[in-house]
BAVOFI-910741 format. One record per residue (C-alpha): residue in three letters; residue number from 1; x, y, z. Coordinates in nm, 2 decimals, always signed. Layout:
BEGIN
code, pos, u, v, w
ala, NUM, X, Y, Z;
...
This chain:
BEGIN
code, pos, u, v, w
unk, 1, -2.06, -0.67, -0.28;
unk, 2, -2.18, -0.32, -0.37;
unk, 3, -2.02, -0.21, -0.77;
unk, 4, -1.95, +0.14, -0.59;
unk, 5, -1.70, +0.01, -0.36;
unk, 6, -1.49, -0.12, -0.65;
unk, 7, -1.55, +0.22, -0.75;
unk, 8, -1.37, +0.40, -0.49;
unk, 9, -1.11, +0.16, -0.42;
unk, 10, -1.00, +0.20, -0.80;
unk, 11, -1.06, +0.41, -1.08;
unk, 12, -0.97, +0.33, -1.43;
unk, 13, -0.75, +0.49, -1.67;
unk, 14, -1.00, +0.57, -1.89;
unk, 15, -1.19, +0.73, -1.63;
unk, 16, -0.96, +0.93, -1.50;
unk, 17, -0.83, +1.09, -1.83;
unk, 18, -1.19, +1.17, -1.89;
unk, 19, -1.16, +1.37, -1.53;
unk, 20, -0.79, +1.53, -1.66;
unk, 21, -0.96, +1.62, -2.00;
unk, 22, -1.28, +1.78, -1.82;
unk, 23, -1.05, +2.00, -1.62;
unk, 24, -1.17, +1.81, -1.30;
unk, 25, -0.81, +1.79, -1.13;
unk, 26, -0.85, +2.07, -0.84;
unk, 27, -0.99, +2.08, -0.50;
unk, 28, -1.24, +1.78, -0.54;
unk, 29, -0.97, +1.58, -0.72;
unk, 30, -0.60, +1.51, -0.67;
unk, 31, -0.38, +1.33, -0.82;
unk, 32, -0.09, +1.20, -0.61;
unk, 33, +0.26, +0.99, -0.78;
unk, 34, +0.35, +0.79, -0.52;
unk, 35, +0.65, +0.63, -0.67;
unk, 36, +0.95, +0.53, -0.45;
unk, 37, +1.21, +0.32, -0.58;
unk, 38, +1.57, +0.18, -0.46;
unk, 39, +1.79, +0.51, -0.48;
unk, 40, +2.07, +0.32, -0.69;
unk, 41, +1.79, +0.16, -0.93;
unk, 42, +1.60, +0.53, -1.02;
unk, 43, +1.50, +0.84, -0.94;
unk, 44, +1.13, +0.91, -0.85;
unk, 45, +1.12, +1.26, -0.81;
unk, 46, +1.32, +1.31, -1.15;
unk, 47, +1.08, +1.12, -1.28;
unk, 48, +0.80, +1.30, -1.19;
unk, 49, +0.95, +1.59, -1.30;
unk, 50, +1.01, +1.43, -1.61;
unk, 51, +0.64, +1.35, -1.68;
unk, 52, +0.35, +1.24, -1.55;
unk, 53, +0.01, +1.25, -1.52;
unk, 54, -0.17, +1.64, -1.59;
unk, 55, -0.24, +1.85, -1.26;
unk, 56, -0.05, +1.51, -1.01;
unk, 57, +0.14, +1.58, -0.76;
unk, 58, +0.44, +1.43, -0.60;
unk, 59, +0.38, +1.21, -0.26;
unk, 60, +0.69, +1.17, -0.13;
unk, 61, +0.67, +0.85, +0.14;
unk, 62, +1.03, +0.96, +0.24;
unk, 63, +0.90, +1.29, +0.37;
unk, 64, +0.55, +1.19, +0.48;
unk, 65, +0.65, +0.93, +0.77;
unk, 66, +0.82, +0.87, +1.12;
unk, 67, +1.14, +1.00, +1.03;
unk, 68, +1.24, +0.97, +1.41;
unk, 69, +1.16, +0.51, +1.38;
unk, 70, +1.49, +0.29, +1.29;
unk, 71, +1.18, +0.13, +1.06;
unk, 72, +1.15, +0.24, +0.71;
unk, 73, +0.82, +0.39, +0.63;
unk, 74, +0.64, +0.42, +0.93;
unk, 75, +0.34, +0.62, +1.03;
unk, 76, +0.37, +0.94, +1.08;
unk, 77, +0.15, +1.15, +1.36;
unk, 78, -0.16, +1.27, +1.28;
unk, 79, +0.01, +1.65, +1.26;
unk, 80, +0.27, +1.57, +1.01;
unk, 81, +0.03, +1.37, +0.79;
unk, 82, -0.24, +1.64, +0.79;
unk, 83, +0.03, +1.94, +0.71;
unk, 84, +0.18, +1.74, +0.47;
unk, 85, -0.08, +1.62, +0.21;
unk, 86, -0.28, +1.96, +0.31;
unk, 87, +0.02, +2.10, +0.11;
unk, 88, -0.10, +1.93, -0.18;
unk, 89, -0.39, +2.07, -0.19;
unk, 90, -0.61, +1.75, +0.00;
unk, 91, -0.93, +1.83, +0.21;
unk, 92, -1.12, +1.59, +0.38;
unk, 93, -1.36, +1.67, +0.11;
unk, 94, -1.06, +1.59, -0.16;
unk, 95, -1.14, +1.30, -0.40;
unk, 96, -0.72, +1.12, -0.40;
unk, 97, -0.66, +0.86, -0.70;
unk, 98, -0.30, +0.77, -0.65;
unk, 99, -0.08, +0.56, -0.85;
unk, 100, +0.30, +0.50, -0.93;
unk, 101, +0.49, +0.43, -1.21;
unk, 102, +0.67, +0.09, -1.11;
unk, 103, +0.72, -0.21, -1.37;
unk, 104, +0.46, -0.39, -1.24;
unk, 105, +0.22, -0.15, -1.27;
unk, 106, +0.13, -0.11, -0.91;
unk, 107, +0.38, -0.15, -0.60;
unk, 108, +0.40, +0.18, -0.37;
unk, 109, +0.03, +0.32, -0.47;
unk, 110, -0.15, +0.10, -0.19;
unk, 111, +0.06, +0.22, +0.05;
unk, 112, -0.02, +0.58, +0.00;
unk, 113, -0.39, +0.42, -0.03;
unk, 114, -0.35, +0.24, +0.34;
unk, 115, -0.21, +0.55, +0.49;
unk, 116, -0.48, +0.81, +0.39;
unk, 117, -0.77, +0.52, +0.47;
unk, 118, -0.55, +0.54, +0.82;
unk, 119, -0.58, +0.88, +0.88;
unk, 120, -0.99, +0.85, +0.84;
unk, 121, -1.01, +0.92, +0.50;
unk, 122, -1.26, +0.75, +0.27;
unk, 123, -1.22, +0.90, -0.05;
unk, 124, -0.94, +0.76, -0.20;
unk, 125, -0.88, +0.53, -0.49;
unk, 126, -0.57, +0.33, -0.66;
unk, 127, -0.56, +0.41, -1.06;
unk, 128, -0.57, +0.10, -1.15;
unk, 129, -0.27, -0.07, -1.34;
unk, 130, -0.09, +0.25, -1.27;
unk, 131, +0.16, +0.46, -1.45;
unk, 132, +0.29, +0.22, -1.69;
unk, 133, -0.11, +0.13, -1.84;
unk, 134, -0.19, +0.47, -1.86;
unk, 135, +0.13, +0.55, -2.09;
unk, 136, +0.06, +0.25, -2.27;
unk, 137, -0.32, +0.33, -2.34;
unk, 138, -0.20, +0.62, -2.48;
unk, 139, -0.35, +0.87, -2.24;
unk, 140, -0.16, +1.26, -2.15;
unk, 141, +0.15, +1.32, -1.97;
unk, 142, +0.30, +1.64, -1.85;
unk, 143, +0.63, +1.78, -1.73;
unk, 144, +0.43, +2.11, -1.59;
unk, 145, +0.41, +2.07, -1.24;
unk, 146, +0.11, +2.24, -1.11;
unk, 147, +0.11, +2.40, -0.78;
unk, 148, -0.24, +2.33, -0.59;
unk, 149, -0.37, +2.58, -0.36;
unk, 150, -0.30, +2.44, +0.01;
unk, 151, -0.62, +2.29, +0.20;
unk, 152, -0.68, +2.20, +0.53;
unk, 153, -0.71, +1.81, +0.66;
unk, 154, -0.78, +1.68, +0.97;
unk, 155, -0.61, +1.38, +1.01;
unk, 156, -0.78, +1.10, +1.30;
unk, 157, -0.59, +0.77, +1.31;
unk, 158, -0.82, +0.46, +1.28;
unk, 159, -0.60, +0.22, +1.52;
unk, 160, -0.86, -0.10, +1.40;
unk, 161, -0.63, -0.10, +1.03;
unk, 162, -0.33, -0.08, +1.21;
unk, 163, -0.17, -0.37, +1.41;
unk, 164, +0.14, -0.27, +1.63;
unk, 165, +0.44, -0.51, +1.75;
unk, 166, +0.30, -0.53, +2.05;
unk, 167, -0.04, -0.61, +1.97;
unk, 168, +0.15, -0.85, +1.66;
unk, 169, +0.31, -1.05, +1.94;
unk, 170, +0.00, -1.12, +2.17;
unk, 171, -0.15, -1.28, +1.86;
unk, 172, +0.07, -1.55, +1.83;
unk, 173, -0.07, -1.69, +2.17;
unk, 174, -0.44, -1.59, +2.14;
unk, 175, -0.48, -1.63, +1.72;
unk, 176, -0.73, -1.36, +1.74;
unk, 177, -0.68, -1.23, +1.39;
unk, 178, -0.56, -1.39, +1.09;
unk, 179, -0.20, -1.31, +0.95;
unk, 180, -0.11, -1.29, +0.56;
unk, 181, +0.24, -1.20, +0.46;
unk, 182, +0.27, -1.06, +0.08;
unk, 183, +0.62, -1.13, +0.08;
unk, 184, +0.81, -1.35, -0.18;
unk, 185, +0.80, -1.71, -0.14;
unk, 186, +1.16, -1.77, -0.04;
unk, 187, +1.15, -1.48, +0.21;
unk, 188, +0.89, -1.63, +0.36;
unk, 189, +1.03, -1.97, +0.45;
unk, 190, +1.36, -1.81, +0.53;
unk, 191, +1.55, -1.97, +0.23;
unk, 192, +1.68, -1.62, +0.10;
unk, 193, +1.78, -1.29, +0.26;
unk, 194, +1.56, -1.04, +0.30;
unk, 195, +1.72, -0.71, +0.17;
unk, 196, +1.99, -0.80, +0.36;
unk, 197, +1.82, -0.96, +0.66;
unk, 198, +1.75, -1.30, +0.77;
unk, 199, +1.48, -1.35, +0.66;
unk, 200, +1.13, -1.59, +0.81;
unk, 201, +0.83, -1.52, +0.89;
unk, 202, +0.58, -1.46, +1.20;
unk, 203, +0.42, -1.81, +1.35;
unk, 204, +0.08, -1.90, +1.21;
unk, 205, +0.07, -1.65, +0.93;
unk, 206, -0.01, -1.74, +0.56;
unk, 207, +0.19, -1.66, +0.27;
unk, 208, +0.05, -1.47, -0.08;
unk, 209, +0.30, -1.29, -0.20;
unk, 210, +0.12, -0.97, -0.32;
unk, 211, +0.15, -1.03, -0.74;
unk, 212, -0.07, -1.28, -0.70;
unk, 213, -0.32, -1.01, -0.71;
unk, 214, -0.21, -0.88, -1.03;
unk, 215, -0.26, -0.97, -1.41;
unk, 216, +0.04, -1.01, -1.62;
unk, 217, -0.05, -0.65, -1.76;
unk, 218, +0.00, -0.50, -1.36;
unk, 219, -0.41, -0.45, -1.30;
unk, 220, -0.54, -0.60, -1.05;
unk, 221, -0.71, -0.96, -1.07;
unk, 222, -1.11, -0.93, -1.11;
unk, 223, -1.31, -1.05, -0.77;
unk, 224, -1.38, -1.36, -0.86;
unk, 225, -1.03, -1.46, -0.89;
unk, 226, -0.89, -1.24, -0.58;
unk, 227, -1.14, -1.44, -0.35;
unk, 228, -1.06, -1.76, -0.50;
unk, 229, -0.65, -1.73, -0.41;
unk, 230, -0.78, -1.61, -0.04;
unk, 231, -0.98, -1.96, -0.04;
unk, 232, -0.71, -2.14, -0.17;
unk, 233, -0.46, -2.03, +0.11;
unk, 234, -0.79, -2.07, +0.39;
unk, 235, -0.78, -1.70, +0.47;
unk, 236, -1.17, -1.65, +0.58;
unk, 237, -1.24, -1.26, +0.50;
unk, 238, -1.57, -1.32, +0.70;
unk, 239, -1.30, -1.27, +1.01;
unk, 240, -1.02, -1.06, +1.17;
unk, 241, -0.71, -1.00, +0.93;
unk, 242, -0.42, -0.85, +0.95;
unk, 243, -0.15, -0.80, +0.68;
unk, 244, +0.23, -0.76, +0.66;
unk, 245, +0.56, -0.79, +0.44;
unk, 246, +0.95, -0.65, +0.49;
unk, 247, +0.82, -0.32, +0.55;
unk, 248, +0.45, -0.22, +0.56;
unk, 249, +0.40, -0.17, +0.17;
unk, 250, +0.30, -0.46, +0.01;
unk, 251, +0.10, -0.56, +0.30;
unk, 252, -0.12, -0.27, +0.16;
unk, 253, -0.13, -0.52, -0.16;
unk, 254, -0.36, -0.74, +0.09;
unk, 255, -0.58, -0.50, +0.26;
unk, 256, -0.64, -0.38, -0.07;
unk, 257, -0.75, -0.72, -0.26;
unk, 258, -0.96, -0.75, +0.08;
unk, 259, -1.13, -0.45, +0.02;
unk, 260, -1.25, -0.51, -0.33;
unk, 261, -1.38, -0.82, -0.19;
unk, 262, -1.59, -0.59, +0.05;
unk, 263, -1.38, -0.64, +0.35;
unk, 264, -1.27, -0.31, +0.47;
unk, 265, -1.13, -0.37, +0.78;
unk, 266, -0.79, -0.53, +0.74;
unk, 267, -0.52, -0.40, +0.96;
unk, 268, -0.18, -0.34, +0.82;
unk, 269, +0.14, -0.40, +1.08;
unk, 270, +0.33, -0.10, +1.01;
unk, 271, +0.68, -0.26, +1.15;
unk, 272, +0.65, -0.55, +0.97;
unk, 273, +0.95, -0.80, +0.92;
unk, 274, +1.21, -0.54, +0.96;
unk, 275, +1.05, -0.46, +1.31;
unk, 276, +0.97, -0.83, +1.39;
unk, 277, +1.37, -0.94, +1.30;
unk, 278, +1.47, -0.67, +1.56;
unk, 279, +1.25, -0.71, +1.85;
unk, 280, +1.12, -1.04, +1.84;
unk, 281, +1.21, -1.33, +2.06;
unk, 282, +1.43, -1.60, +1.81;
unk, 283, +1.16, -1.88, +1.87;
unk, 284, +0.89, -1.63, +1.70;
unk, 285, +1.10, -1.60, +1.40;
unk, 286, +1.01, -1.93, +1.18;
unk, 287, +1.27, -1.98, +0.94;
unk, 288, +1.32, -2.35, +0.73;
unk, 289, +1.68, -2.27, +0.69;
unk, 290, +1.74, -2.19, +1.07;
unk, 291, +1.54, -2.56, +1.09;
unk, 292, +1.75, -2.69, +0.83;
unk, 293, +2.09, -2.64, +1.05;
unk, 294, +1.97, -2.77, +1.36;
């Protein structure tokens, strides 16, 4: 495992206030908030606008997806993705640390991570505990919003880290790629609803719900211990994997612990549960409490 892919995959606090301090935020280096939260819980944007960290800008996953798919969060084409985070001033040559400010200290960030890897692009890194370590450590925030002079990106989709429905329900017969859900225990199994759905999960796929990556402070778990809770659940990184959750974010959780472990190939289903409750025959939806009344 080569130290510089750690390296690009996540960048510390530290390091990246020493980049803020050195005036290093500009066309090389962006900074992107990619906090979403539950509209009734609070307010992302005001947030931002609020403070954050010097020369960020907002990446707003309502705006940058399929806004035509019943599915939250989708992909969107190549065109909107390209125009959109061009507007914040990314090139292909753009280094993008992103992060958000959630309580656990990471939560939307690999997301915005999975998506730009997606589009074909290889610089781009997760701060690292997020919004809530760097406050903590003490480091600069800002309510100046900075306007970054627009750029051009060329967005290619990489289909091999993205699995589709279609491609999702094939497995299930031919188990040619491994399946880890992120989502909560209980979700899993089908014992509790699922933001309002029934909830289950896909047959033959394993369950690590996505903390399990994370330390108590919100960073994320060293190596060592990330490869050890793969072991434990029999997931072999040396082979096909594919990740999902309710819907497509903290599936980016996975392909992001696999990565640090040098495994840099792990497909995300975009659709995820909220896809697979819809269009999925009943006898692929595994659910204990669905067993438990028959």
């Amino acid at each position: 495992m080569a130290p510089q892919v750690l390296g690009r995959a996540l960048v510390t606090a530290k390091w990246l206030s020493e980049a803020v301090r050195a005036g290093r935020v500009g066309p090389s280096l962006r900074i992107l908030d990619a906090s979403w939260y539950p509209p009734q819980e609070r307010n992302a944007r005001q947030e931002f606008k609020e403070r954050h960290i010097p020369g960020a800008s907002f990446f707003d996953i309502e705006e940058c997806r399929d806004q035509s798919s019943p599915y939250d969060f989708m992909l969107p084409s190549e065109s909107h993705f390209a125009d959109y985070v061009g507007r914040l001033g990314v090139s292909n040559d753009t280094h993008v640390v992103v992060y958000d400010g959630d309580k656990l200290g990471t939560f939307y960030a690999p997301r915005a991570w999975w998506m730009f890897r997606a589009f074909g692009h290889k610089e781009v890194s997760v701060l690292n505990g997020g919004f809530k370590n760097w406050v903590k450590e003490g480091h600069p925030v800002t309510a100046e919003v900075s306007q970054p002079a627009p750029a051009i990106f060329k967005a290619r989709l990489n289909t091999v880290l993205v699995k589709t429905f279609e491609e999702m329900i094939q497995n299930v017969g031919s188990l040619r790629f491994q399946v880890v859900d992120s989502r909560p225990e209980g979700r899993f199994r089908g014992t509790e609803l699922d933001q309002g759905l029934e909830s289950g999960h896909i047959p033959g796929a394993v369950n690590i719900p996505f903390h399990s990556f994370l330390t108590e402070t919100g960073h994320e778990k060293s190596i060592e211990e990330i490869q050890e809770i793969f072991r434990d659940k029999k997931v072999d990184l040396s082979k096909p994997l594919a990740a999902t959750c309710r819907k497509g974010v903290t599936a980016c959780h996975i392909a992001l612990a696999a990565y640090l472990c040098g495994k840099r190939d792990v497909a995300v289903y975009d659709g995820s549960w909220s896809e697979w409750f819809h269009r999925a025959p009943p006898r692929y939806k595994v659910s204990e409490l669905k067993r438990n009344k028959a």
